[in-house]
KEMIGU-72709 format. One line per field, with one value per atom (N, C-alpha, C, O): atom name; x, y, z. Coordinates in pm, whole numbers, plus 50000, padded with zeros to 5 digits. Example, Ala and Ser with C-alpha at 12.3 -4.5 7.8 and 13.67 -1.06 7.14 Angstrom:
atome	[N | CA | C | O | N | CA | C | O]
px	[51319 | 51230 | 51320 | 51424 | 51285 | 51367 | 51290 | 51341]
py	[49431 | 49550 | 49670 | 49668 | 49775 | 49894 | 50003 | 50114]
pz	[50780 | 50780 | 50780 | 50846 | 50708 | 50714 | 50787 | 50804]
***
This chain:
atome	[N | CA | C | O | N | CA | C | O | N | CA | C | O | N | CA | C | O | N | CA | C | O | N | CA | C | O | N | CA | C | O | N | CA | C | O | N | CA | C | O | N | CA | C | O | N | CA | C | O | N | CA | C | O | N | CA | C | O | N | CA | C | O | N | CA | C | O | N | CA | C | O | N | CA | C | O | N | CA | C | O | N | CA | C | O | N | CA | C | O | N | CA | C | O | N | CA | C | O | N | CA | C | O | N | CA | C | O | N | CA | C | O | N | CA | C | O | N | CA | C | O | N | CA | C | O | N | CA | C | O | N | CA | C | O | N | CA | C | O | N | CA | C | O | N | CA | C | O | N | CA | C | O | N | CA | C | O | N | CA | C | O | N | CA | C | O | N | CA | C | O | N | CA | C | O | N | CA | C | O | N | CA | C | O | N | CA | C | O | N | CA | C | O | N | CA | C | O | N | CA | C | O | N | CA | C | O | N | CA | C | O | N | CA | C | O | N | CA | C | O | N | CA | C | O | N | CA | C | O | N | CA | C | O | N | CA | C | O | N | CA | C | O | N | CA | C | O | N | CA | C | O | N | CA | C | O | N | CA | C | O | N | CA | C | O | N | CA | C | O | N | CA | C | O | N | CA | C | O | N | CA | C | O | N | CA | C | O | N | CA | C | O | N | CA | C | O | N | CA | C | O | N | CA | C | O | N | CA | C | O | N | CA | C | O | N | CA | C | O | N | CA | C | O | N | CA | C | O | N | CA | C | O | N | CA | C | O | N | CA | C | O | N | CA | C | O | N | CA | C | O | N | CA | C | O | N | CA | C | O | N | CA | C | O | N | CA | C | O | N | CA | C | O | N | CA | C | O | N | CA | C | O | N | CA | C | O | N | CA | C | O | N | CA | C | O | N | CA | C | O | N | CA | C | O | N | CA | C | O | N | CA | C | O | N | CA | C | O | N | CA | C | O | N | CA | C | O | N | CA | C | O | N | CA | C | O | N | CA | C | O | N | CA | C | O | N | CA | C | O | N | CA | C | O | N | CA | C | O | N | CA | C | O | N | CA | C | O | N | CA | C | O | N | CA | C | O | N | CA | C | O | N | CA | C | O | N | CA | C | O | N | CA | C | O | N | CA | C | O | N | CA | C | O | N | CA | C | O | N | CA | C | O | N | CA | C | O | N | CA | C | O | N | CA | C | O | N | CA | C | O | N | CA | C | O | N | CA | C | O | N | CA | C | O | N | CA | C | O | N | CA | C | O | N | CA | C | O | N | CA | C | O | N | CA | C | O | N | CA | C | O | N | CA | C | O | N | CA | C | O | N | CA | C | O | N | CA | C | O | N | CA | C | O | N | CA | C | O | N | CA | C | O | N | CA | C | O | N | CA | C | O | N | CA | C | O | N | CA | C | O | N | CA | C | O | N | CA | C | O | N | CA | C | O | N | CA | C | O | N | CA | C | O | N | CA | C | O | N | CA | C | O | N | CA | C | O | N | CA | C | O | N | CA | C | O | N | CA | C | O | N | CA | C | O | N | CA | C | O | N | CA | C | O | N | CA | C | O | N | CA | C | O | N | CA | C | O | N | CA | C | O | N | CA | C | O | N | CA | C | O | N | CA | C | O | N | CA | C | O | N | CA | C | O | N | CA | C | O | N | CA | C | O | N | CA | C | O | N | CA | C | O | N | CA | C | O]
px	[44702 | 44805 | 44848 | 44771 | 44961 | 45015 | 44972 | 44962 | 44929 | 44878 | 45011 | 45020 | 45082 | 45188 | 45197 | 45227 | 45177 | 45184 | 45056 | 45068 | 44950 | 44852 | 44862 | 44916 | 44803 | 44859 | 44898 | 45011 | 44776 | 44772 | 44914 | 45003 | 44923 | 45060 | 45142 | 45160 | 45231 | 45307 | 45315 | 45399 | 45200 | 45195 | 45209 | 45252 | 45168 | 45251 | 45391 | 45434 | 45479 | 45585 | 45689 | 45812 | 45586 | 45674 | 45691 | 45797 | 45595 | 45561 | 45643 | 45680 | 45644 | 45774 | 45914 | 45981 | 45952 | 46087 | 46124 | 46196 | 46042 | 46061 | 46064 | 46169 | 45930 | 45979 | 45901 | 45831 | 45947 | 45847 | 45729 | 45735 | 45620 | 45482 | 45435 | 45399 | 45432 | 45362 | 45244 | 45158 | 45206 | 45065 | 44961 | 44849 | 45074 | 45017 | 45006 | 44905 | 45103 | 45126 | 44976 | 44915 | 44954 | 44871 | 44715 | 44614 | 44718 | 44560 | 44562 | 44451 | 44651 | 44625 | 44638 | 44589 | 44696 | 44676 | 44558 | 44519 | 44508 | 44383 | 44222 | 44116 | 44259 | 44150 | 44208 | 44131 | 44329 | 44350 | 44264 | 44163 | 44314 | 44274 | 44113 | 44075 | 44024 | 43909 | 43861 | 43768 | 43884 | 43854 | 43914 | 43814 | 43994 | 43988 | 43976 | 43943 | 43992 | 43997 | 43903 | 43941 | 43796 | 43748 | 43749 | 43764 | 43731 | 43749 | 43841 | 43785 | 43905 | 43996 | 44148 | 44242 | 44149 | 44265 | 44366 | 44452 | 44379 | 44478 | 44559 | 44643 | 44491 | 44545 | 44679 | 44700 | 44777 | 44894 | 44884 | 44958 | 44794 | 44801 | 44807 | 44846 | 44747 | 44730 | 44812 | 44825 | 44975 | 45045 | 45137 | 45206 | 45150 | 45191 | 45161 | 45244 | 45013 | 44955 | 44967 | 44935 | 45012 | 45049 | 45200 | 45254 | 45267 | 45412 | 45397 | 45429 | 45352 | 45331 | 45311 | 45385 | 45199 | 45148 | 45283 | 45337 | 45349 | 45386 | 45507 | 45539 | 45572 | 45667 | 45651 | 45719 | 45532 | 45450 | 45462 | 45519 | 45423 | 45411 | 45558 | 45596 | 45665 | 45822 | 45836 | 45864 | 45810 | 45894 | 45812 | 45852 | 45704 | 45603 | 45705 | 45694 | 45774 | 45792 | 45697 | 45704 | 45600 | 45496 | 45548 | 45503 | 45620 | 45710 | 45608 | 45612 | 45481 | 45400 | 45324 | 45324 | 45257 | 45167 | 45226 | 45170 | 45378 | 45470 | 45487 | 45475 | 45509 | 45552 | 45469 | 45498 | 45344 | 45197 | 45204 | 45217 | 45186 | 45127 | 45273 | 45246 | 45384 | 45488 | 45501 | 45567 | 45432 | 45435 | 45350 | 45406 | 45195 | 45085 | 45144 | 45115 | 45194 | 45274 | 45398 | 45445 | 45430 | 45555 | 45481 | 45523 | 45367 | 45346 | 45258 | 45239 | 45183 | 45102 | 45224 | 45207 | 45271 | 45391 | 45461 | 45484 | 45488 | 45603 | 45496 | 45536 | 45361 | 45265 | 45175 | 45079 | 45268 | 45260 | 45383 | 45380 | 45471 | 45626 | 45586 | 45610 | 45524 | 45492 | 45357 | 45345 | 45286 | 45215 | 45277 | 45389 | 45180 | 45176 | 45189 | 45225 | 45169 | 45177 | 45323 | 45336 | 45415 | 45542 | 45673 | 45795 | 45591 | 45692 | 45805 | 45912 | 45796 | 45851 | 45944 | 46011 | 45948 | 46029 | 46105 | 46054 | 46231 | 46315 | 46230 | 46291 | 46112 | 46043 | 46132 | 46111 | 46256 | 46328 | 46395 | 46386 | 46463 | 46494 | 46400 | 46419 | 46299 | 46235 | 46202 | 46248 | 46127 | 46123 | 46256 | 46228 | 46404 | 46487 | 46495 | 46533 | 46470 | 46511 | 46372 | 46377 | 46268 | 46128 | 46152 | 46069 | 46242 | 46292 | 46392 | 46386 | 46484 | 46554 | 46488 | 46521 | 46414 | 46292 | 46252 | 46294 | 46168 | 46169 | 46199 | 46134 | 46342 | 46433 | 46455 | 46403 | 46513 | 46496 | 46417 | 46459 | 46271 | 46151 | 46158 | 46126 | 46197 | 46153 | 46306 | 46315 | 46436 | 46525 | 46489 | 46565 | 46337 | 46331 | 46412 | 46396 | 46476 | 46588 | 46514 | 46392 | 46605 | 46566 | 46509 | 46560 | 46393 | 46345 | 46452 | 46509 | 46464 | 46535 | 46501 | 46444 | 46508 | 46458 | 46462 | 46530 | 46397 | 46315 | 46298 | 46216 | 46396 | 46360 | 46323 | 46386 | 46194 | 46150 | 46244 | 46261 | 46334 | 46429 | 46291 | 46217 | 46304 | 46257 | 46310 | 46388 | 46278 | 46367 | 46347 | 46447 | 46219 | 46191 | 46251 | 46246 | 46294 | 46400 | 46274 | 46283 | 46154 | 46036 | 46007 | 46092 | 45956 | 45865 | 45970 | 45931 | 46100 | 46187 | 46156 | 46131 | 46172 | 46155 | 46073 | 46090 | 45943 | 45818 | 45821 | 45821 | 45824 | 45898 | 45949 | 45902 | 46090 | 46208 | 46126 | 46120 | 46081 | 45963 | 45897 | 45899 | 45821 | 45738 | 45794 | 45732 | 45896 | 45956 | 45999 | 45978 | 46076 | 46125 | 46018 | 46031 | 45886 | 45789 | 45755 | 45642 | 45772 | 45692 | 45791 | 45910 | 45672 | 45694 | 45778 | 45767 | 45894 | 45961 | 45876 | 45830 | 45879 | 45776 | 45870 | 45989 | 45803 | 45850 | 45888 | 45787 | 45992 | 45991 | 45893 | 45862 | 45859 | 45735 | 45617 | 45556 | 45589 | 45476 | 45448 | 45359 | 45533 | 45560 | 45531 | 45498 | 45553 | 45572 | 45444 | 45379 | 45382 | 45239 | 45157 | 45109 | 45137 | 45029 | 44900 | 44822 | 44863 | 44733 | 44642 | 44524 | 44742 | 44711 | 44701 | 44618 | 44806 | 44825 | 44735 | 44682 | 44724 | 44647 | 44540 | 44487 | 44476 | 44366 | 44263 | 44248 | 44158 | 44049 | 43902 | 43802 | 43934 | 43787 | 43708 | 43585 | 43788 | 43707 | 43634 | 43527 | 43702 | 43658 | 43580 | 43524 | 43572 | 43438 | 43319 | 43229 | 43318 | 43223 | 43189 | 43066 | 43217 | 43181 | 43140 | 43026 | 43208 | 43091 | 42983 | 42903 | 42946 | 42831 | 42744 | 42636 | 42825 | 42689 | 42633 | 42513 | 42693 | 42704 | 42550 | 42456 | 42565 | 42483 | 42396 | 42288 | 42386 | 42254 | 42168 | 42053 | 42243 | 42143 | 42079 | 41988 | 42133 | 42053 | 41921 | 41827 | 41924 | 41791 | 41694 | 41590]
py	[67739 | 67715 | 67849 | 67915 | 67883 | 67975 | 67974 | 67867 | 68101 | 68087 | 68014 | 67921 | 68083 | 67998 | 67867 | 67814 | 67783 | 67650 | 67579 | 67457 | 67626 | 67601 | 67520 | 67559 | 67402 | 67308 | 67389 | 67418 | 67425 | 67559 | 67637 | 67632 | 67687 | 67766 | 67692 | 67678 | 67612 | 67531 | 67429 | 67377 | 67445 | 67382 | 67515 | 67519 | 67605 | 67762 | 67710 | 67653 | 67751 | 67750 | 67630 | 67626 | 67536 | 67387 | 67416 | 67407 | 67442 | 67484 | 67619 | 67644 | 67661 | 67790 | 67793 | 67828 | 67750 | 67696 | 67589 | 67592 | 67510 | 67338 | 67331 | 67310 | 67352 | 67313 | 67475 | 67490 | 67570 | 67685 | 67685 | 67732 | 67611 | 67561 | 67726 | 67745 | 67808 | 67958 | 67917 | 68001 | 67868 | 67838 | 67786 | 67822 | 67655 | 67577 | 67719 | 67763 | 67753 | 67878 | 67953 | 67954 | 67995 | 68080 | 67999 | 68055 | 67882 | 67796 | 67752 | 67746 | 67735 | 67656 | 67826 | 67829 | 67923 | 68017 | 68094 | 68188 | 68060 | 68140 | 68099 | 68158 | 67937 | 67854 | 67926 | 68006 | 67907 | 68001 | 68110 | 68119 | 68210 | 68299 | 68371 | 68467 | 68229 | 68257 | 68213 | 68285 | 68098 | 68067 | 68151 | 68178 | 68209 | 68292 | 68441 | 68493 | 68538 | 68667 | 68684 | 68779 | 68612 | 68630 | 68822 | 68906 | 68833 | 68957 | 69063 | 69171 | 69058 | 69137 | 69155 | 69122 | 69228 | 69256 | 69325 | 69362 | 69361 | 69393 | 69310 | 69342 | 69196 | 69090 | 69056 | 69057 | 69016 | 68960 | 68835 | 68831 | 68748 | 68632 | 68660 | 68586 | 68799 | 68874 | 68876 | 68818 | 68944 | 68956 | 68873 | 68901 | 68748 | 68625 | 68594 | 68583 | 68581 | 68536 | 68607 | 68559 | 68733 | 68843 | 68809 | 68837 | 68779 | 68730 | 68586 | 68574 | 68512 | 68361 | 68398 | 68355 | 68493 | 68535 | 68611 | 68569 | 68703 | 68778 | 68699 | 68690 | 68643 | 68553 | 68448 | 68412 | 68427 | 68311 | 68400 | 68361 | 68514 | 68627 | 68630 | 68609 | 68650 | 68679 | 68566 | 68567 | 68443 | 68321 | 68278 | 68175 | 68342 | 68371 | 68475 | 68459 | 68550 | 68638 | 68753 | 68811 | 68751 | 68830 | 69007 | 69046 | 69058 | 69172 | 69248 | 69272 | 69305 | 69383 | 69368 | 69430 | 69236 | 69142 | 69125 | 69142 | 69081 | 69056 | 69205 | 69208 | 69289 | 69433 | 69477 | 69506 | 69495 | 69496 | 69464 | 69514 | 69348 | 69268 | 69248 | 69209 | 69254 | 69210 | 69382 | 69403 | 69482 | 69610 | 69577 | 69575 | 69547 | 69552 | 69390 | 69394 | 69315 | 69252 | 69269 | 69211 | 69384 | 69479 | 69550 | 69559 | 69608 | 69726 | 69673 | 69752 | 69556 | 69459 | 69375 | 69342 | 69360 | 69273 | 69348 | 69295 | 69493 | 69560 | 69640 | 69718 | 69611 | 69718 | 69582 | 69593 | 69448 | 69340 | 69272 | 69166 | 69373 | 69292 | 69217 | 69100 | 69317 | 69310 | 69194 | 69157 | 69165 | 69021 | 68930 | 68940 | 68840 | 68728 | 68631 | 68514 | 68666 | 68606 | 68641 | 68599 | 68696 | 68696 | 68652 | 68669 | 68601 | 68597 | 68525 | 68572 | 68363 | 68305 | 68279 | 68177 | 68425 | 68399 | 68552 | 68643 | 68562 | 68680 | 68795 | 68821 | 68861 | 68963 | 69057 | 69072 | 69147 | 69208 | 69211 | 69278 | 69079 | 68988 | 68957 | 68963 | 68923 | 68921 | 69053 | 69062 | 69172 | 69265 | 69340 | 69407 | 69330 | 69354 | 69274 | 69343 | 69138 | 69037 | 69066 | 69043 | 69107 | 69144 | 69296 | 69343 | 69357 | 69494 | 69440 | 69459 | 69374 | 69344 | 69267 | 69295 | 69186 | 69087 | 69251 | 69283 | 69290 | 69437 | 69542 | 69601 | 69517 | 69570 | 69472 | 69482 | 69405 | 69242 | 69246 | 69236 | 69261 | 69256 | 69352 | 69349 | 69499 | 69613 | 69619 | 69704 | 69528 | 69517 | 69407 | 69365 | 69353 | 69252 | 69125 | 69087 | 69075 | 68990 | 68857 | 68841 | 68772 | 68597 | 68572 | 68618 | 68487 | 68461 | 68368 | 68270 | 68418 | 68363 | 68286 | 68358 | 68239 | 68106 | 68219 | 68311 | 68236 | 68331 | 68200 | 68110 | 68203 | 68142 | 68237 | 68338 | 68187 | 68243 | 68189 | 68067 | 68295 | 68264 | 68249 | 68337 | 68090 | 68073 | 68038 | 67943 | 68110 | 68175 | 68059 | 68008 | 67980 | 67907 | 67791 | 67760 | 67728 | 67587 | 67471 | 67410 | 67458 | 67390 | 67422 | 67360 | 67466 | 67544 | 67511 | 67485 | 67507 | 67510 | 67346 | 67305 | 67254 | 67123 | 67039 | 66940 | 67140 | 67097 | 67081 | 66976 | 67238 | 67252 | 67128 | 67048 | 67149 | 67083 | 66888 | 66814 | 66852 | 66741 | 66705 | 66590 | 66826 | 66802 | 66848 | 66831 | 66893 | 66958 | 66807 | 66763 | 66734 | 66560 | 66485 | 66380 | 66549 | 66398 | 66516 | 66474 | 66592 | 66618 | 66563 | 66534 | 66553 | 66486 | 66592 | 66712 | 66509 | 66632 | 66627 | 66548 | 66803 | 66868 | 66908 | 66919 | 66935 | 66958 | 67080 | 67127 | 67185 | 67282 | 67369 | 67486 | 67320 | 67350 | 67387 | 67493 | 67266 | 67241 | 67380 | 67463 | 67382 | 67496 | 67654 | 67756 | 67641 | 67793 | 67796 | 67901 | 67664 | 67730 | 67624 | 67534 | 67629 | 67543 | 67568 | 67481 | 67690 | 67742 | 67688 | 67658 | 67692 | 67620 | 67468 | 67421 | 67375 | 67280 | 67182 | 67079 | 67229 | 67130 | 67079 | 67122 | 66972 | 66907 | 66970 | 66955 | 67072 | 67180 | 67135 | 67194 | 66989 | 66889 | 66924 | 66927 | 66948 | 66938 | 67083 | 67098 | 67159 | 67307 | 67349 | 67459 | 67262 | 67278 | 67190 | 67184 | 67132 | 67049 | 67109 | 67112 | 67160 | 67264 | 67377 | 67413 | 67462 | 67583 | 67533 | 67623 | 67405 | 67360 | 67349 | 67404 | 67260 | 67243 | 67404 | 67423 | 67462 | 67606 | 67704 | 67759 | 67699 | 67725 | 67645 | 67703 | 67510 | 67481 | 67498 | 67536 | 67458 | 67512 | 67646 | 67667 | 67747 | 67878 | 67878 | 67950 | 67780 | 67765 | 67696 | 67680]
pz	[78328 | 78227 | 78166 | 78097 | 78191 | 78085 | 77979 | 77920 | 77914 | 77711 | 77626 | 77547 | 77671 | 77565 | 77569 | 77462 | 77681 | 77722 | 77636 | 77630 | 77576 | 77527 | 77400 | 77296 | 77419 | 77304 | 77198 | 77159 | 77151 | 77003 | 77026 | 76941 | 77111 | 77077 | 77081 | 76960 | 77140 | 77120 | 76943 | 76870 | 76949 | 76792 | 76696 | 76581 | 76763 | 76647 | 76626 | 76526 | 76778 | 76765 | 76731 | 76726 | 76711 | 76660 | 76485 | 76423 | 76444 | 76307 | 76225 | 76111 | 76311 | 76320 | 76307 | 76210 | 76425 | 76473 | 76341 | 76241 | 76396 | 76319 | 76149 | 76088 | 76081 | 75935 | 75866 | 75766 | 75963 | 75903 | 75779 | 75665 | 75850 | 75817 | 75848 | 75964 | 75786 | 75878 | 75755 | 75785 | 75677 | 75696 | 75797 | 75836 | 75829 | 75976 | 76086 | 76141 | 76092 | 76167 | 76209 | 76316 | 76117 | 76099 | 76107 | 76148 | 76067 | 76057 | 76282 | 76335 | 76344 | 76449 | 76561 | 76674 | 76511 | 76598 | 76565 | 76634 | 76473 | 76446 | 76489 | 76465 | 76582 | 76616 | 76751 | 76804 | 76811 | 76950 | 76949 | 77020 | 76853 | 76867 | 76905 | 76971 | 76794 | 76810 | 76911 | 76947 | 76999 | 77138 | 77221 | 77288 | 77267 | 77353 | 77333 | 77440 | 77225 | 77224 | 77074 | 77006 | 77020 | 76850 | 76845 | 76935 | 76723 | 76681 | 76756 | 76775 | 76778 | 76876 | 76847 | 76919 | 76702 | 76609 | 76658 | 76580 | 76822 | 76867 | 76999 | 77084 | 76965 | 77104 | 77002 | 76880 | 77160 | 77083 | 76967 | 76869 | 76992 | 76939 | 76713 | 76623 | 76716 | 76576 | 76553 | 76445 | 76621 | 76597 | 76552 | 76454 | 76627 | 76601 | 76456 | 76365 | 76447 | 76287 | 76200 | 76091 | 76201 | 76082 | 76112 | 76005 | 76171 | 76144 | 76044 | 75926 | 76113 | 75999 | 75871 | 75783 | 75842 | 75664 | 75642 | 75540 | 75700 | 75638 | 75588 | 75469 | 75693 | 75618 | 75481 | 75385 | 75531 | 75386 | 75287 | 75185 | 75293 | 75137 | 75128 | 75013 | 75222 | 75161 | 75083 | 74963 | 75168 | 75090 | 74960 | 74907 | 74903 | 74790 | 74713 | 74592 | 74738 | 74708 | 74628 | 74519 | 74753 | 74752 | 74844 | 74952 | 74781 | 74859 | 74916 | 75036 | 74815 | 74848 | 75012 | 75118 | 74951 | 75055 | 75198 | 75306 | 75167 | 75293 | 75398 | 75521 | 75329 | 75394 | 75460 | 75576 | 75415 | 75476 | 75634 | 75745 | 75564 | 75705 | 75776 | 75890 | 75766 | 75875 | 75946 | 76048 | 75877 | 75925 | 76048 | 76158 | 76036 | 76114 | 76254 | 76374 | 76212 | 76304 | 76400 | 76498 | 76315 | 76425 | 76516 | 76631 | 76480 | 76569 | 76652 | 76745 | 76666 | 76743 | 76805 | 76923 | 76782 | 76828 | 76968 | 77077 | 76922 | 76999 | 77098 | 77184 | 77077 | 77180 | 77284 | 77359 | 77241 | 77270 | 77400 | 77461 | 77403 | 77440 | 77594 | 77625 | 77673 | 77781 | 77852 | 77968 | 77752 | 77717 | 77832 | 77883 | 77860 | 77901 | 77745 | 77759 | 77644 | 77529 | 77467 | 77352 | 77509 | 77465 | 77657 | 77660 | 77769 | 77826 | 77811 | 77850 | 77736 | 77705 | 77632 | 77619 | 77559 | 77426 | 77442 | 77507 | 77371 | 77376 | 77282 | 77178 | 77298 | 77272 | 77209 | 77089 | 77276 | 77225 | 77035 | 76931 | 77095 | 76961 | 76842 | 76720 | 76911 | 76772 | 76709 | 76595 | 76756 | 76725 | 76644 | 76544 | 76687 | 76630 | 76509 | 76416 | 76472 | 76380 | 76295 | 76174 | 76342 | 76257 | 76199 | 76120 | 76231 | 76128 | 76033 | 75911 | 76093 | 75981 | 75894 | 75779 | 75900 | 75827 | 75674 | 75563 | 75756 | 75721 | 75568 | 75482 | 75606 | 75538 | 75424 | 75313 | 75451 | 75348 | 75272 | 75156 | 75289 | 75196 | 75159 | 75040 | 75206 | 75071 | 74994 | 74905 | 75024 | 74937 | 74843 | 74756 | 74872 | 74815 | 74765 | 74648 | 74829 | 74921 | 74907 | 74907 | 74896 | 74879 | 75066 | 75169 | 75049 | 75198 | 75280 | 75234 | 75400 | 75468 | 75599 | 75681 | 75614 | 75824 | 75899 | 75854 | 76022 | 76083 | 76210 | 76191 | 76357 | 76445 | 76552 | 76581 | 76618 | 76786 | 76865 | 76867 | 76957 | 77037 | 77176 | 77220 | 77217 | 77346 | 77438 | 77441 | 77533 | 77689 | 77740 | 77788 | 77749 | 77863 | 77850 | 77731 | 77899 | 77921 | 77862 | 77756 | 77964 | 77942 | 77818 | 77754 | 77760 | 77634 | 77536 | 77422 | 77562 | 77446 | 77396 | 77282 | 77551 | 77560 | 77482 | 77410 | 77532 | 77506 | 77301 | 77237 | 77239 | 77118 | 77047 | 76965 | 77127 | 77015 | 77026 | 76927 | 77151 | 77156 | 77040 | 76996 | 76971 | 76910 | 76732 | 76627 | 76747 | 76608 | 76551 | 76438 | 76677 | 76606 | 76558 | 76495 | 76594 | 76573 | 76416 | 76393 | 76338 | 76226 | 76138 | 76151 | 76005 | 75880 | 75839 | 75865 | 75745 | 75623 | 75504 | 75421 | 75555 | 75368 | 75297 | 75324 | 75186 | 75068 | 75039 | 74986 | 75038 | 75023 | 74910 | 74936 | 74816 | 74712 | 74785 | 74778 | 74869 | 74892 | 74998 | 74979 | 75097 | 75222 | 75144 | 75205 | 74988 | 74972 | 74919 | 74927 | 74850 | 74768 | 74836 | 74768 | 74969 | 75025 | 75011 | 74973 | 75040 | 75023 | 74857 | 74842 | 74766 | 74635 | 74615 | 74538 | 74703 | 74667 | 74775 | 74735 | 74917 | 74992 | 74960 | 74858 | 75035 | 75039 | 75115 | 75236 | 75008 | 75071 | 75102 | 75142 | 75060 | 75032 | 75201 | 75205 | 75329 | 75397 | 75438 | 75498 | 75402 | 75412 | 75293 | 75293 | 75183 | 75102 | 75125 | 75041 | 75219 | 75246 | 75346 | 75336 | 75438 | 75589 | 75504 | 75533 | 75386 | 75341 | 75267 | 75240 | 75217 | 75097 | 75250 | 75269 | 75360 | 75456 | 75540 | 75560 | 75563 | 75604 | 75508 | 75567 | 75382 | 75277 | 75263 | 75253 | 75255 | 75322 | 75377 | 75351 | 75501 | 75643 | 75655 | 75735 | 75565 | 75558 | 75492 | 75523 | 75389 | 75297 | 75346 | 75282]
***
């Protein structure tokens, strides 16, 4: 299977494309990430997930936070083009549309929609497939998710985690 074809990525780029969830973004490429490449802060898939945050910090209007990391996602990104993890998608383009992204944030500029142009006819398919079946969120909710979700199960995985050490 192609990486991009990989449920997980495809659920990046539905989340992306679709109701720019780059929290989701960032939570389902980061289970990719750790199954196939863990610790390995220069695989493309980083790059991907420092694009999701960084956009999350613009539309926070977190300028500082955003610049950062959409910096460290350009330069993983563009030392990335050649990837089996970018064949699918217009690589060029985004890199051009991730400077202007860029510029925007240190004009500190109202956040703006941010689409992955995908090349592949299939993949686009596969995508726009799965962009019709999601729920409409809440624009609130999309900008301060990290605050507002339901964390009950990820505090119950660190109380059992701390346990088991004692």
């Amino acid at each position: 299977m192609h990486p991009m074809y990989h449920p997980l990525f495809v659920q990046f780029l539905t989340y992306f494309n679709g109701n720019q969830d780059y929290f989701e973004c960032h939570e389902v490429l980061e289970e990719y990430w750790k199954e196939i490449a863990p610790r390995d802060k220069t695989h493309p898939l980083t790059g991907w997930i420092q694009l999701a945050t960084g956009l999350y910090h613009w539309r926070r209007e977190n300028f500082s936070g955003a610049k950062t990391i959409l910096k460290k996602a350009y330069i993983t990104l563009e030392q990335s083009v050649n990837s089996s993890f970018m064949e699918e998608v217009d690589g060029i383009a985004i890199l051009h549309s991730m400077q202007q992204v860029q510029h925007a944030v240190e004009k500190k500029e109202p956040f703006q929609k941010f689409i992955l142009p995908i090349t592949s006819e299939t993949l686009e398919k596969q995508v726009l497939t799965s962009i019709a079946l999601l729920k409409e969120t809440d624009a609130h909710y999309l900008q301060h998710k990290h605050m507002l979700r339901d964390r009950s199960d990820i505090l119950l995985a660190r109380d059992e985690k701390r346990r088991s050490r004692h």
